[in-house]
C-alpha positions as CSV (number, residue, x, y, z in Angstrom):
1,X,-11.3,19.3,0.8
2,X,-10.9,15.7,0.5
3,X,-13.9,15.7,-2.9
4,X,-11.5,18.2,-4.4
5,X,-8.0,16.4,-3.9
6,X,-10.0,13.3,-5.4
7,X,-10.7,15.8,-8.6
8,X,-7.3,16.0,-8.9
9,X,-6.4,12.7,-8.2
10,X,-8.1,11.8,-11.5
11,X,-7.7,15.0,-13.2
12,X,-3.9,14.5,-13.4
13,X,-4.1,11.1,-13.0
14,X,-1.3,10.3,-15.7
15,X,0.6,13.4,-15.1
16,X,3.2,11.5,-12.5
17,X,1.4,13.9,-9.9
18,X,0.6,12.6,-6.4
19,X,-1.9,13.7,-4.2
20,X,-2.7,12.6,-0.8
21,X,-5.2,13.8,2.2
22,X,-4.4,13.9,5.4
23,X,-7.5,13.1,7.6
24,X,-5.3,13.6,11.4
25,X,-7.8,12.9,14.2
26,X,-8.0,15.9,17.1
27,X,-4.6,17.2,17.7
28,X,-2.5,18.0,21.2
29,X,-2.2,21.5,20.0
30,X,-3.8,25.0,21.1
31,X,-6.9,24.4,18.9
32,X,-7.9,20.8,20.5
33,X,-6.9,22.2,23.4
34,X,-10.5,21.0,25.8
35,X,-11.9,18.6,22.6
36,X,-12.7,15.3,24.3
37,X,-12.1,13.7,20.9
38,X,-13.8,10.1,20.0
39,X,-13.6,6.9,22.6
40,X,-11.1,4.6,21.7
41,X,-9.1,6.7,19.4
42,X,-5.9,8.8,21.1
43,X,-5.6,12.5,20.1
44,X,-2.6,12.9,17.8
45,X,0.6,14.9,17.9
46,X,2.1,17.3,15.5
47,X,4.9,14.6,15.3
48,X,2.9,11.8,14.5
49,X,1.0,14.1,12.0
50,X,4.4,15.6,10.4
51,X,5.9,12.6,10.1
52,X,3.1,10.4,8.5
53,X,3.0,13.4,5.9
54,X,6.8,12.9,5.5
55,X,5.6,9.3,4.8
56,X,3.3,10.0,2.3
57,X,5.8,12.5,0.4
58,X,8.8,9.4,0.9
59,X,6.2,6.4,-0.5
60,X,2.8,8.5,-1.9
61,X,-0.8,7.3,-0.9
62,X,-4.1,8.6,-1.6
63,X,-5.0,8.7,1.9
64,X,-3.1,9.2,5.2
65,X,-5.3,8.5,8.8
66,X,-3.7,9.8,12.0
67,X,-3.9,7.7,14.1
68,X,-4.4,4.5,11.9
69,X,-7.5,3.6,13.7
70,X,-9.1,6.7,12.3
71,X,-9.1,4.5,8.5
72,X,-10.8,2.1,10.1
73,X,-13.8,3.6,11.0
74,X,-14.2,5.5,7.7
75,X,-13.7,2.4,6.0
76,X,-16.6,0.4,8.4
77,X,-18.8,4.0,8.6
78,X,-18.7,3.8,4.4
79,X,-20.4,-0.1,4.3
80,X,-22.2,0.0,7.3
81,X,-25.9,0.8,6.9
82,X,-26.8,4.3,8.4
83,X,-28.6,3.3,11.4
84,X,-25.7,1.2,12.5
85,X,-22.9,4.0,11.6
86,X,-25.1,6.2,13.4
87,X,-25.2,4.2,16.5
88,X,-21.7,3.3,16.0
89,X,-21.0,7.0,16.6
90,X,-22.9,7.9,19.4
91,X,-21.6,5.2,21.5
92,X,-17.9,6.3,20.5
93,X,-19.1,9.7,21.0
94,X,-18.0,10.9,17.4
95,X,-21.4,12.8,16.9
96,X,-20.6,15.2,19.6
97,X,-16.7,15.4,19.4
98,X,-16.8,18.8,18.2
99,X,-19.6,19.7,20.7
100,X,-18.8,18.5,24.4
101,X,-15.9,20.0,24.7
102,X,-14.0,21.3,28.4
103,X,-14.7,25.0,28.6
104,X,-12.1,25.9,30.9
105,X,-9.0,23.6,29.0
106,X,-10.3,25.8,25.8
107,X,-10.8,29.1,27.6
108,X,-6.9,30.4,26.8
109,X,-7.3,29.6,23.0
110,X,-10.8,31.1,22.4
111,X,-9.7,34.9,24.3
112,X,-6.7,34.3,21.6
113,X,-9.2,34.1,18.3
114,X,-11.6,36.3,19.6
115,X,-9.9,39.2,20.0
């Protein structure tokens, strides 16, 4: 998603067109419901995530990070070498994020979508 908003970012570039993406970190909602999420960086809320969209339509920005701290480690995971971002990761737990997750906190929203 976010190589196609930049398409358009330049595609319409002098059209007085805006176009931000949102990049929220895992949510409190049903769906991160049991994702242990990355060390050091607090799950967000749909308030946090609504309003920094809100934000972005008020005052427009290419890019909108929820929480804040989730800019900052694209921005150092883009210049750091690959062997450092990679270590980086592990030791914030970002390369598993998606994988470790609590089975039972989850179990209610996975009998929903498999159904």
């Amino acid at each position: 998603m976010h190589g196609y908003t930049e398409s358009l970012r330049a595609e319409y570039r002098w059209s007085g067109i805006d176009f931000t993406t949102v990049f929220p970190n895992i949510a409190h909602t049903r769906l991160g419901a049991g994702v242990r999420g990355i060390k050091l960086v607090p799950k967000c809320t749909v308030d946090q995530i609504a309003g920094r969209i809100v934000d972005a339509v008020d005052r427009p920005q290419p890019y909108v990070h929820i929480p804040r701290a989730i800019g900052v480690l694209s921005a150092a995971a883009q210049v750091a070498a690959p062997r450092v971002r990679d270590r980086a990761f592990a030791l914030l737990g970002a390369d598993r994020a998606m994988i470790n997750i609590d089975s039972d906190a989850r179990s209610g929203y996975e009998s929903e979508i498999v159904r």
